[in-house]
Each structure stands twice: as C-alpha cells, then as structure tokens.
C-alpha positions as CSV (number, residue, x, y, z in Angstrom):
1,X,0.0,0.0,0.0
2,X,2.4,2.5,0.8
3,X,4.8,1.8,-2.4
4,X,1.6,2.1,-4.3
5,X,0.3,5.5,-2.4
6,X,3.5,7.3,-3.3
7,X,3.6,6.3,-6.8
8,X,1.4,7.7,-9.6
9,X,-1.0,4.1,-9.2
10,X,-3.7,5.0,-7.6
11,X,-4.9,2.4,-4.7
12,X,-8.3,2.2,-3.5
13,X,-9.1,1.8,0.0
14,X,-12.8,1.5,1.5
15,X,-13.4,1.9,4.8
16,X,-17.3,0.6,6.0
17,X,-18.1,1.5,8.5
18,X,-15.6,4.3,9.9
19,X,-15.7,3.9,13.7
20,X,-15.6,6.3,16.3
21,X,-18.3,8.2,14.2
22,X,-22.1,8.7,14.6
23,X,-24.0,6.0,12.3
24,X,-23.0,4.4,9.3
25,X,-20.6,6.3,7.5
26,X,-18.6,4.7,4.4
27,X,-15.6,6.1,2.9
28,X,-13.9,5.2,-0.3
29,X,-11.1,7.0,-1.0
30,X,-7.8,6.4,-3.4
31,X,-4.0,7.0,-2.4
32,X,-1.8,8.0,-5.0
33,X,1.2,10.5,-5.6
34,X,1.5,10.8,-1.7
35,X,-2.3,12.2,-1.2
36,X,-5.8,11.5,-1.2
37,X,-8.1,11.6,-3.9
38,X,-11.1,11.2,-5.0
39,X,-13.0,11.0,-1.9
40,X,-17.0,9.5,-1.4
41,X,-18.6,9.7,1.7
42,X,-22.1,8.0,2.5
43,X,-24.5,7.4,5.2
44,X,-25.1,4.4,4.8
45,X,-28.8,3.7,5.6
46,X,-32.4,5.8,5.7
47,X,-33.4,7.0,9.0
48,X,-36.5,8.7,7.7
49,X,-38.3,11.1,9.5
50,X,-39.2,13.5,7.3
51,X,-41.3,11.0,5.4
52,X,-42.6,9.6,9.2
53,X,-43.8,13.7,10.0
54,X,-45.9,14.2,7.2
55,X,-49.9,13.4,7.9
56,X,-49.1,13.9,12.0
57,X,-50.9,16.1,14.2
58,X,-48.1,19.5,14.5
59,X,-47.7,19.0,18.2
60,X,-45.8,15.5,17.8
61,X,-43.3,17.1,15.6
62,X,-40.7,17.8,18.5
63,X,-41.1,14.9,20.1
64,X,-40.6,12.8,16.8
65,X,-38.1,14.4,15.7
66,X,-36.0,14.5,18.4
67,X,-35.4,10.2,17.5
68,X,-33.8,12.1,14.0
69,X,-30.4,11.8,16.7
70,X,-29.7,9.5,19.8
71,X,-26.7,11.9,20.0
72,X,-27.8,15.2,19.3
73,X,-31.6,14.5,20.2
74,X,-32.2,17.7,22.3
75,X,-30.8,20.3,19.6
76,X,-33.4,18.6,17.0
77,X,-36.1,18.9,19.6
78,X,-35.6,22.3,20.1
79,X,-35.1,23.0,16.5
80,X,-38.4,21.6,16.1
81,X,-39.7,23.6,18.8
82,X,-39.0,26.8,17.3
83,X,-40.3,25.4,13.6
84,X,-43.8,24.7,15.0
85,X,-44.0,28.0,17.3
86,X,-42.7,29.7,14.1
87,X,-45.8,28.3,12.6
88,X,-48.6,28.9,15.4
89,X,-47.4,32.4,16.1
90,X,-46.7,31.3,19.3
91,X,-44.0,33.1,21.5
92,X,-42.5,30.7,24.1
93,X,-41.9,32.7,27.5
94,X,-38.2,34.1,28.8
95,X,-37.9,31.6,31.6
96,X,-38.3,28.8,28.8
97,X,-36.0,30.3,26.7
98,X,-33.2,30.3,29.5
99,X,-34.4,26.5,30.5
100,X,-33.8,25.8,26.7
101,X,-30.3,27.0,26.6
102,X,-29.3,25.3,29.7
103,X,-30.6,22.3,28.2
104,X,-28.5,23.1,24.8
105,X,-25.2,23.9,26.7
106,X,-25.6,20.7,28.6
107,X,-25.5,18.6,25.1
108,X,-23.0,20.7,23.8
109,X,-20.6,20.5,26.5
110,X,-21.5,16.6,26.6
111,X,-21.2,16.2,22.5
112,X,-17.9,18.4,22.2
113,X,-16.1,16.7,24.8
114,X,-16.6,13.2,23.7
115,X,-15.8,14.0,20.3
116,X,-12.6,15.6,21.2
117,X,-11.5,12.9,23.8
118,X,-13.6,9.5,23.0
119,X,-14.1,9.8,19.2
120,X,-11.1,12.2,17.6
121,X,-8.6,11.7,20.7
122,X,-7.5,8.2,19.6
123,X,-6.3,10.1,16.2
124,X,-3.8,11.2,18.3
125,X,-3.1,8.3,21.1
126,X,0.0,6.2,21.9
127,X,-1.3,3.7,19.8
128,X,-1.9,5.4,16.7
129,X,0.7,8.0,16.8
130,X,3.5,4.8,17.4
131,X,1.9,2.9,14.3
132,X,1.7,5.3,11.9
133,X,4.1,7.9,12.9
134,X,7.0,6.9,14.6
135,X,9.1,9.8,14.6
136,X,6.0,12.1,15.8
137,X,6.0,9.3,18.4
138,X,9.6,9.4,19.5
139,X,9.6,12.9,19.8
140,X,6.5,12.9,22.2
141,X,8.1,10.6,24.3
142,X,10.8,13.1,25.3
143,X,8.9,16.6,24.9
144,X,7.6,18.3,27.7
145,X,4.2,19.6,27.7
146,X,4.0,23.3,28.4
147,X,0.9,23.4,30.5
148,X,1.7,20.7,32.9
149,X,1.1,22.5,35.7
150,X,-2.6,22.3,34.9
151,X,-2.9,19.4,33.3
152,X,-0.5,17.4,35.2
153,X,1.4,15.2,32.3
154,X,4.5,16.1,32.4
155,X,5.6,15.5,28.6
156,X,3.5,15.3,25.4
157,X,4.1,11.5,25.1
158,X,1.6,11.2,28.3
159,X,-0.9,13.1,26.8
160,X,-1.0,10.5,24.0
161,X,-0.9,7.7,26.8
162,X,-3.8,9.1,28.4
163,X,-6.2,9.3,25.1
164,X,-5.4,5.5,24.3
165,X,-9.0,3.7,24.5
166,X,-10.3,2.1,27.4
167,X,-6.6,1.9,29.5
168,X,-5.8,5.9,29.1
169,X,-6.4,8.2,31.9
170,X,-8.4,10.7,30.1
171,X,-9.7,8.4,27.8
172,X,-11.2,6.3,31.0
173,X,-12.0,9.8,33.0
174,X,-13.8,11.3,29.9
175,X,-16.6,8.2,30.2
176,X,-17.5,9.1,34.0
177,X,-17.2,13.0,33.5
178,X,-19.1,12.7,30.4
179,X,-22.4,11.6,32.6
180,X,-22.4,15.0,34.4
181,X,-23.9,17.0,31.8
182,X,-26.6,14.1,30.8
183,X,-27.5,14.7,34.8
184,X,-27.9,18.6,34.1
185,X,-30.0,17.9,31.5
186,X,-32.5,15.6,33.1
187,X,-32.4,17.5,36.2
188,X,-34.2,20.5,33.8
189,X,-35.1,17.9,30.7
190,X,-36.6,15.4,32.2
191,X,-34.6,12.9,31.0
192,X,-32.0,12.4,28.3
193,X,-31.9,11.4,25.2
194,X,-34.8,12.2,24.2
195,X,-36.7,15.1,26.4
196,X,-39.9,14.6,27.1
197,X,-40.6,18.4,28.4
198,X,-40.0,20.6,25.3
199,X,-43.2,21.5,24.3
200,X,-45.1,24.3,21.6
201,X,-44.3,27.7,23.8
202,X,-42.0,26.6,26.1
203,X,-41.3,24.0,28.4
204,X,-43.2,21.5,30.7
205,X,-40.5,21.6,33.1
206,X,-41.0,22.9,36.9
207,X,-38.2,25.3,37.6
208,X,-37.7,25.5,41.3
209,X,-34.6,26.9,43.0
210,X,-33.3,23.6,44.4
211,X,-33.3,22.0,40.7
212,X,-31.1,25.4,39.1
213,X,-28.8,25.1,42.0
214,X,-28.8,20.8,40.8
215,X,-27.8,21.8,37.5
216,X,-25.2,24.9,38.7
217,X,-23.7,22.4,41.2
218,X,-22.7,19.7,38.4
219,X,-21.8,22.8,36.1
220,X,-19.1,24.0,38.6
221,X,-17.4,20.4,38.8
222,X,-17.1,20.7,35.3
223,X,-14.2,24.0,35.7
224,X,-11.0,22.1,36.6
225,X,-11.5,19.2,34.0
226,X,-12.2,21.7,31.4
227,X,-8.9,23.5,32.0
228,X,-7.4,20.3,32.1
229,X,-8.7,19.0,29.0
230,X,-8.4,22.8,27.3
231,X,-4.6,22.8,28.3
232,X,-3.8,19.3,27.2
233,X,-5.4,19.5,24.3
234,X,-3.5,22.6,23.4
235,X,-0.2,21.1,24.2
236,X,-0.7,17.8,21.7
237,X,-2.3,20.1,18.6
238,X,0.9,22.7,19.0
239,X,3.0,19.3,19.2
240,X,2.2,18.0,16.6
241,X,1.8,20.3,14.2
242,X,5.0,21.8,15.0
243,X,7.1,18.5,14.4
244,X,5.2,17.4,11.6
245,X,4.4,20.6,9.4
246,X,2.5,18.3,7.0
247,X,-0.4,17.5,9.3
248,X,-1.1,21.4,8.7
249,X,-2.1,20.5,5.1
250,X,-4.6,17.2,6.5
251,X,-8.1,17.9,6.3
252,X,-7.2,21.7,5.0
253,X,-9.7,23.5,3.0
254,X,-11.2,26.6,2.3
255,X,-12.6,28.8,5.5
256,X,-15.7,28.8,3.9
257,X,-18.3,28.2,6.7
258,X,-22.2,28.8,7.9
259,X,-24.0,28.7,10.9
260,X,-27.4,29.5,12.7
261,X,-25.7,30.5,16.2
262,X,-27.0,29.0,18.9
263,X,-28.7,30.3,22.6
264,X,-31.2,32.9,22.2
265,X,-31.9,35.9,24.1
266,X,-34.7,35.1,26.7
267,X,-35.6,38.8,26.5
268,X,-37.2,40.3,23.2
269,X,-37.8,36.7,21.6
270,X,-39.4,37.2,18.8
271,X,-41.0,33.7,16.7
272,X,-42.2,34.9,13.7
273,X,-40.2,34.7,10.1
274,X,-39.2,38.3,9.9
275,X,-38.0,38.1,13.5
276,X,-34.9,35.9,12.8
277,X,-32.8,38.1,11.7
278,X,-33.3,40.5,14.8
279,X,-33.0,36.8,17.2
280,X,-29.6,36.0,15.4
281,X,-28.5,39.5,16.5
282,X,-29.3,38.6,19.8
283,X,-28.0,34.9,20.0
284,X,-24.8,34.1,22.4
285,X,-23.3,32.8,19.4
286,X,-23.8,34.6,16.1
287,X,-25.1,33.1,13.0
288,X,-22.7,33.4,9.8
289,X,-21.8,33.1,6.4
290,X,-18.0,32.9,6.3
291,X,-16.6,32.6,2.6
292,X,-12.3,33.3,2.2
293,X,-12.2,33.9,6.0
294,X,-14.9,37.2,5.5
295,X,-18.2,37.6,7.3
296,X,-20.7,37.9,4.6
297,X,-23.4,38.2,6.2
298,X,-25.1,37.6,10.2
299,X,-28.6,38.3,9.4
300,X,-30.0,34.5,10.3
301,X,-33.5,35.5,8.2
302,X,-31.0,35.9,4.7
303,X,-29.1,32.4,6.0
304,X,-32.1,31.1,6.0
305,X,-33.6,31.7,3.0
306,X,-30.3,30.8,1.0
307,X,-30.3,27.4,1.8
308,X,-30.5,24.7,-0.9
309,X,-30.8,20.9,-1.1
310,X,-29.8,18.6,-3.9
311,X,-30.0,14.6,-4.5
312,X,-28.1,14.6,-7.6
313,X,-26.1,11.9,-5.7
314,X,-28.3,10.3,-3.4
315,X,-31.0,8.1,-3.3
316,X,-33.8,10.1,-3.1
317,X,-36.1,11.0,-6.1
318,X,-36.1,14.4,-7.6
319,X,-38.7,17.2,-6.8
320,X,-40.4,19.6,-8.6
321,X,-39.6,23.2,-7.3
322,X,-36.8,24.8,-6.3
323,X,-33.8,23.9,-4.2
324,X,-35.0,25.4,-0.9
325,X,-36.1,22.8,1.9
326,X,-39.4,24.9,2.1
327,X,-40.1,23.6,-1.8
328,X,-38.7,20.3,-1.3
329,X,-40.3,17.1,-0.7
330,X,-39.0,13.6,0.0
331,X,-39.2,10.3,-1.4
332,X,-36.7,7.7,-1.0
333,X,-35.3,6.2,-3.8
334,X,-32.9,3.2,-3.0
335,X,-30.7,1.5,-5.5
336,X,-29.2,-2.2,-5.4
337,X,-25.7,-0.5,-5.1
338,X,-24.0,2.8,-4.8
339,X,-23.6,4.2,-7.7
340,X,-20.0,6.8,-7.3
341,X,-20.6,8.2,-10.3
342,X,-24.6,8.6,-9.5
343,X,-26.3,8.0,-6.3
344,X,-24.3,7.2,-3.4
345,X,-25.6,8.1,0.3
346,X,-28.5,8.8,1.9
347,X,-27.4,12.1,2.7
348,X,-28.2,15.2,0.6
349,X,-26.0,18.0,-1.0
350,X,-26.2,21.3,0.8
351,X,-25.8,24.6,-0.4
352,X,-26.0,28.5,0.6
353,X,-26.1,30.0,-2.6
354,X,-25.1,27.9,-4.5
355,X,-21.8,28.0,-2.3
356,X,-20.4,25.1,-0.4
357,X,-20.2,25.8,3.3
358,X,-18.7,23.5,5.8
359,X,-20.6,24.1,9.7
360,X,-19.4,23.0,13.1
361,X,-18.0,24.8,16.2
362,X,-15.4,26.5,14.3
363,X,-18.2,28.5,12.0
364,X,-19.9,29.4,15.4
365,X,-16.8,30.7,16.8
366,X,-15.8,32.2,13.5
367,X,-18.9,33.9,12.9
368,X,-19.2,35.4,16.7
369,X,-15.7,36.7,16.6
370,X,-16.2,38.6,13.4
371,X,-19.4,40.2,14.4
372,X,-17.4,41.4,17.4
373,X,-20.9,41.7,19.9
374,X,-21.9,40.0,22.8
375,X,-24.6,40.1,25.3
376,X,-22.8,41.7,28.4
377,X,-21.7,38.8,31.2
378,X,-18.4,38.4,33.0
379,X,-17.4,35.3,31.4
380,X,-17.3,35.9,27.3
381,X,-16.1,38.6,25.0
382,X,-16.3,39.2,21.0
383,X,-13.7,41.9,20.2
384,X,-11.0,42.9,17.6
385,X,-11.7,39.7,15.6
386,X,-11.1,37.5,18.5
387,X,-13.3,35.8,20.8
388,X,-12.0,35.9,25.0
389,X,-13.7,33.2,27.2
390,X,-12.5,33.6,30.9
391,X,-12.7,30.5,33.3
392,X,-12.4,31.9,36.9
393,X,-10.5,30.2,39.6
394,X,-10.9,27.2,41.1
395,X,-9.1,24.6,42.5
396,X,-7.2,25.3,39.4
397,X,-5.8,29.2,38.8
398,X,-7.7,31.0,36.4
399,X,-7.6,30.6,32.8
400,X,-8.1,32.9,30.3
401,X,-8.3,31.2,26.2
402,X,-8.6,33.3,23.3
403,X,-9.3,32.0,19.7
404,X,-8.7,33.8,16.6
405,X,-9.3,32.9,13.2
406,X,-6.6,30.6,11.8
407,X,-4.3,31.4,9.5
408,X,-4.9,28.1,7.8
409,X,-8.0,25.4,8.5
410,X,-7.5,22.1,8.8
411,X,-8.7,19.0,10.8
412,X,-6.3,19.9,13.8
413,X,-8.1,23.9,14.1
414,X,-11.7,22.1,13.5
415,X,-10.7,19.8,16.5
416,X,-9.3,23.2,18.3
417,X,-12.3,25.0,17.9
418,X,-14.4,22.0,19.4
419,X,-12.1,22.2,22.1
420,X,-13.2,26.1,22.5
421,X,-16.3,25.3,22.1
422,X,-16.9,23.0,25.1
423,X,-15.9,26.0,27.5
424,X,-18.0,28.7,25.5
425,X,-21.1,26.3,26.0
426,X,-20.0,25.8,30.0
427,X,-20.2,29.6,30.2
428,X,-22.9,30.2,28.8
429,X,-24.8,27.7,31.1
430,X,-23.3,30.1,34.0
431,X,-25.0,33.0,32.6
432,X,-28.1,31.3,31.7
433,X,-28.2,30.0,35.8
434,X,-27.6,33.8,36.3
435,X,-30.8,34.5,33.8
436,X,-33.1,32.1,35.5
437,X,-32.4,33.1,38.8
438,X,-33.0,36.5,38.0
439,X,-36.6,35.4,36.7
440,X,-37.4,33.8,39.6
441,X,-36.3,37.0,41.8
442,X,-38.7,39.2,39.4
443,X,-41.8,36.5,39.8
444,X,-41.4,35.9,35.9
445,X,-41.9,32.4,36.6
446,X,-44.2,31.3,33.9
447,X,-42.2,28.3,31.0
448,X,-44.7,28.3,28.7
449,X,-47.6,29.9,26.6
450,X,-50.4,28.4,26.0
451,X,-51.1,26.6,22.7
452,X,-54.6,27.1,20.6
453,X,-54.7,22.9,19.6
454,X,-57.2,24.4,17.2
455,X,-55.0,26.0,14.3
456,X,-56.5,26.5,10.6
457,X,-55.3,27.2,7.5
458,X,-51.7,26.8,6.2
459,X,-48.9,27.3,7.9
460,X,-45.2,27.4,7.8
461,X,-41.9,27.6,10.4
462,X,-38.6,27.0,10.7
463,X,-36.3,26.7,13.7
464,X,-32.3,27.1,14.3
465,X,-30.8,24.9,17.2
466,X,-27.5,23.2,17.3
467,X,-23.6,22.6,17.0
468,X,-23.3,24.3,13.6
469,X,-26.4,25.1,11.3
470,X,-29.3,22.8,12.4
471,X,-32.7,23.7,10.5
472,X,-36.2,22.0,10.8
473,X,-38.5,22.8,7.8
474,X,-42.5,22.4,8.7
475,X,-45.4,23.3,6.9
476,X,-49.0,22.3,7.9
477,X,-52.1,22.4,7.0
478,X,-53.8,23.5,10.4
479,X,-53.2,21.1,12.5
480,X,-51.6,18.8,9.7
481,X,-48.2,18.2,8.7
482,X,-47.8,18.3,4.7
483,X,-44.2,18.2,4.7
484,X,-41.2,18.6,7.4
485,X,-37.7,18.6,6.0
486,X,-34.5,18.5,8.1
487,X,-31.3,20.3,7.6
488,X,-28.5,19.4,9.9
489,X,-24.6,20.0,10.5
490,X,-23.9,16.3,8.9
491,X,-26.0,17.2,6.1
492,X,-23.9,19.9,5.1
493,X,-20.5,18.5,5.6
494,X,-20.9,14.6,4.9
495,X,-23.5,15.4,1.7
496,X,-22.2,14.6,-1.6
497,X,-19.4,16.4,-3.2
498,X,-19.7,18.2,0.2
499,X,-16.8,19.9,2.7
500,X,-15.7,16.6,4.5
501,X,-14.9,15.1,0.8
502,X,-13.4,18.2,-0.1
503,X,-11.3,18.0,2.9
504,X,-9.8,14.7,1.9
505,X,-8.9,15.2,-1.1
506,X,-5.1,16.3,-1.2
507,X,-4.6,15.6,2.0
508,X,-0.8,14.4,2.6
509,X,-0.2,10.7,2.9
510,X,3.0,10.8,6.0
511,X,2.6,7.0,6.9
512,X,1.7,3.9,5.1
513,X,-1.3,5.0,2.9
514,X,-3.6,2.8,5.2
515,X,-6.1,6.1,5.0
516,X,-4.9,7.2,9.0
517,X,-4.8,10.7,7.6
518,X,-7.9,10.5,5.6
519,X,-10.0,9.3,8.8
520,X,-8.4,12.3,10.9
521,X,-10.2,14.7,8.1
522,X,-13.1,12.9,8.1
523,X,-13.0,12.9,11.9
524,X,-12.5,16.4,12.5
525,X,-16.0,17.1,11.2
526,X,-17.7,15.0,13.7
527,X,-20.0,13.1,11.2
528,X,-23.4,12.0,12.1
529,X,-25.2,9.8,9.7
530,X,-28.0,9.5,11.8
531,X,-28.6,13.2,11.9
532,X,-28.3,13.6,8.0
533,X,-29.8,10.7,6.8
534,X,-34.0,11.6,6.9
C-alpha cells in the first residue's frame, strides 16, 4: 500500500463502516502520488423522518423528531420547537427560553467533549501516533508539555498515553465525566436522550430553585476538567503540528463556513419569520456566512432563506420546485448499489447559494468573533476579531483562552475549535443560571404559553438549534403536517461532493497510505449519519 500511495497508481481503500463516528458512515477513497483523492462519503442507511412527520398532528413534531439523533436528540427537539412555534405564532416565555439554553449547553458540552476525547482523541493516542508515525511518536516521548502544571502530564508522550481507549487516563475519565452534563439535562429535561418536556411555547418543566442550583452544582465540577482537557489538548495540537508541518495540510480547506448560532436571548424573543434576523442578532453565538475567511453576512433571516438541497447523488427521487427545503419534498429512492458516479448516500448536497459551506463549532466561533458583539456577562467577549472566554478560579488558577481565526483550517483547528467550544457552551450555562435566577427574583416564573390545539389554514416555520447550522422545515395544513424537511450540520459537511470530501482530497499521505490521515479529516467534522440521513 504505501509503495503504491506514493507512486502515480492510484490504490483504492474502503473503509465501512468508519468507527468512532455517529451512524454508518462509508468512505472510499484512493491513495496516490503521496495524497488522497477522490474521496465518497455516505451514510449508509435511511433514517427517515421527514417521510414519518408528514400526515401527524403538529404538536408531535418535536417529540418525533428529536429520535432524527440519539446523539444530538435535544438540539433537534428544540429546532423543532421553534419550527412549530414559528408556525402557530406562538411566542414561548423568557424563563423557557433560558431553560432551553441550559438544556442546549448541557449537550453541547457533553457532544464536544466526547468528540474531542472519546471519538477524535485516539487520532492522536499512543497507539496510533507509534503505528503510523514513529518519529512524531519518539519525539513525544521526550517533549515536555507546556501546561503541565494544569494538566498534570509532564511530557506530550503522556498526553498521547492518556487518550489510548479504554486503559488511558483521560480516555477512561472522559466516560465518567461525560455523565455529568446528561444529569444537568434531566435535572431540567426530564430525562435524556430524548426530552420529554419541550413543548409548543416553552417547556413543561417545573423550575424551582433547588433544581437550578442541581444543574449549577454539576456545572461547577465541570471547571478544573475543562482546563485540564483545554490545556492538554492545546499542548498535543501545537506538538504536533510543530514536528510534523504536514499534518497542517490534512483535512485543509477553504474557510468557507455557515452557521445559525446557537442560545437565544430570553428577552425580546421574537417567533415569527421576519423576527430571525433581529434573534440571530441577539443569539450568544452569532449566525454566519463565512466565505475566504470574510463575514458575509449575520442576518440569520438571509441564511435562511439561501439554503438549498440537492439529491443529484443520493438516493432520493427528484422534486419539482426549487432547491430550498421549504419547496422540497422527499421520497426515498434506493438502488441495489451505490452508484460513485450517480447516487451514493443517503445524505443530501447542501448549499448557501449555490456556495459550499462547511458548519461546526469553528463557523460558530468564526462567525461570533467577526461580528465582534456579545450580550454583556463576566465570562465571554467578542472583540477585535477575537473571541476571549474567561474561566475563573478554582481549584485550578484562572484561565483565560482566546481563539482567533486561523491562518490556515485544517482537521487539527476544527478539532481546536471543538475544544473552545466546550468552554463557551460551559459559560454560557453560568450565565443562563444567572438569567433564571433573576426570573425567579422578578416572579417571571411562567415556562410556557399556551397553545390554541385548534389552528387552521396553512402554515409554515422554521427553527435554528444546534452545534453548527441545524434547521427544521415544517409546513402544515392547520393542525396537519404536509411536509417537514430536516437540515442538519452532517448534512452539510458529509452530503455529496460536500466539505468533508473536499477536505480529503489532497490531504498528505505521512505513513503507510492505510487512509490514518484520511480518517483524521473525516473525523475532525464529527459526522453523524444518523442526523443527516432523513
């Protein structure tokens, strides 16, 4: 393989399924001239739920769709939530709002750790790093890790120790800490996956003093091994990149990026179609279009309506109307075999304007340090292109991380940016404890309006919820849903001829061509079959 990889014959390697991913994803890729080409990544089976919405009373729409994910359950629930609220003219209530972003932070923080330490971490372990880089290995072994003090590892080549599966410090801690923010969410949710207390104008959830102080208790235990993790983390990336320049070039591609933003403003919230562009103003994190490193545009209502679906290459049957999920319907169309010059995944193509965007922590970040705003708290700042999270002291002294726009993006600054990410979520929880507290002090209580069960006429809404751009489509005929269509992060970067496929091809080939670098693109993106597969 590797004589074959560096010479002009190109070798094909499949990989079904890739592990450490969510769902069935394939990849087929071919190694020649010392890179990656020709990348094709599928989701490998139907999941469904668009088709499963349509003819269903509008009030089981979040709690159906919500089963789109196991993972990422609670972002498509509250996606949903906003779509059918959207559509009733229905304005859920501030304390809701706040209970809602508590309930996102806690998945995010939950999602963005695992990936980083359970999922992508091995990437980077003992194990791997020996096999198919010895030299990086070696030099590991004998480089000490700047951060120690916080961490505690006292050279590089212990970080890698510690992220080997299932015997690795951190690889073994990560699976007990990563229970604490499932407990935050039921303590608010109900339960998790799954929430059973998202409902049409808020939540069903009883907020009470003793249950915030539950979730801020688990919250706070969370500091120390989120300055552990940020620091360690920091150490191997710089590592690694720094010995190896080449991993620099794996999983590179444009900085060409979209997102909805995430956390709304419990104050002001306005549910109607015009009023997303003022609630994407208002969000924690900003929504974006990103093209050559640039903020286009953070007006959420103009993100939305640019988006565009295709199934060129996948097995669903064409539509008639245009490419926008509101004109889209969807009828499965499977073939005997993929086809990789036709129809190969069960994913769609995404566009924004007929541009190819790539979504994902790094877009959120990207997007919220350009528009340079940021709803006043002690903990988070958006300024001079850069965005400032501040993580107080604890047992641990504090720790202050900035993140700026790279100079060049690649699977190592996607997994960076996840890293970010987890403490920007944590933080905004704090705030968001701060919020409902304050509610409770005013006697603004109340988590939820009340829903007329009796709608007429047609109807249409759309909601934003999620790590990157997560979009739920719904139009109804009063009480009726005609047609639901799901956008979500995996869509857009594991679709057809899409940014994770764009991210493998050219990337460098250091070891033996057994497709190690093409799986740390591919990684870095967090795929989800089961989210983009409907």
């Amino acid at each position: 393989a590797q004589a074959a990889a560096t010479a002009g014959t190109p070798t094909a390697l499949v990989v079904e399924p890739v592990t450490r991913v969510g769902g069935a994803v394939g990849l087929r890729v071919n190694a020649a001239s010392g890179i990656y080409t020709d990348a094709r990544v599928s989701a490998g089976f139907y999941r469904g739920y668009e088709g499963i919405l349509v003819g269903r009373d509008i009030r089981d729409a979040i709690f159906t769709s919500s089963r789109c994910c196991g993972y990422h359950g609670g972002q498509h629930a509250i996606a949903s939530a906003q779509a059918v609220e959207m559509a009733a003219g229905l304005d859920p209530t501030p304390m809701a709002i706040a209970v809602r972003n508590l309930l996102l932070a806690a998945e995010t923080i939950h999602s963005e750790a695992a990936h980083l330490v359970l999922l992508a971490g091995p990437d980077f372990c003992e194990r791997s790093v020996r096999a198919n880089w010895p030299a990086l290995w070696a030099a590991a072994e004998r480089s000490e890790a700047p951060n120690a003090a916080t961490h505690g590892m006292g050279t590089v080549g212990e970080i890698m120790y510690s992220l080997n599966p299932w015997e690795g410090k951190w690889y073994r801690q990560a699976l007990t800490i990563a229970r604490v923010p499932y407990a935050m969410y039921a303590i608010l949710g109900g339960k998790y996956p799954h929430p059973q207390t998202l409902v049409p104008g808020g939540v069903s959830t009883n907020v009470s003093t003793t249950n915030v102080h539950d979730y801020l208790i688990r919250l706070l235990t969370l500091v120390d091994p989120a300055k552990q993790i940020a620091t360690m983390l920091v150490d191997l990336l710089d590592f690694c990149v720094a010995t190896v320049p080449e991993l620099a070039q794996v999983g590179a591609g444009p900085a060409n990026l979209v997102d909805s933003g995430q956390w709304d403003d419990p104050e002001g919230y306005d549910a109607s179609w015009e009023g997303l562009a003022e609630r994407g103003n208002r969000r924690w994190a900003a929504p974006g279009v990103i093209i050559g490193g640039k903020l286009v545009t953070s007006d959420l209502l103009e993100i939305a309506e640019g988006i565009q679906e295709s199934v060129e290459h996948s097995f669903y049957a064409p539509w008639n109307g245009g490419p926008h999920p509101f004109n889209k319907t969807t009828a499965a169309a499977p073939a005997a075999a993929a086809d990789y010059r036709g129809a190969y995944s069960w994913s769609t193509s995404v566009r924004w304007r007929d541009e190819m965007l790539e979504t994902g922590p790094g877009a959120r970040l990207w997007a919220t340090a350009l528009r340079g705003t940021m709803p006043e708290n002690p903990f988070i700042t958006a300024t001079n292109g850069a965005v400032q999270i501040d993580l107080p002291k604890s047992a641990l002294p504090r720790l202050v991380l900035e993140w700026r726009p790279p100079a060049v993006w690649n699977a190592v600054e996607r997994d960076r940016a996840r890293l970010y990410g987890i403490v920007f979520a944590a933080l905004v929880a704090a705030n968001n404890v701060l919020k409902v507290l304050d509610l409770q002090k005013q006697g603004r209580g109340e988590t939820s309006n009340h829903f007329n069960p009796k709608l007429r006429g047609g109807r249409s809404g759309v909601g934003f919820a999620g790590d990157g751009l997560l979009g739920h489509w719904l139009q109804a005929d009063g009480m009726r849903i005609d047609n639901y269509q799901v956008v979500s992060p995996s869509t857009i970067n594991m679709g057809p001829g899409g940014p994770v496929e764009q991210a493998i091809n050219g990337t460098p080939i250091l070891g033996d061509g057994s497709g190690a670098e093409a799986l740390i693109a591919l990684r870095s993106f967090d795929p989800c079959a089961n989210c983009a597969a409907h």
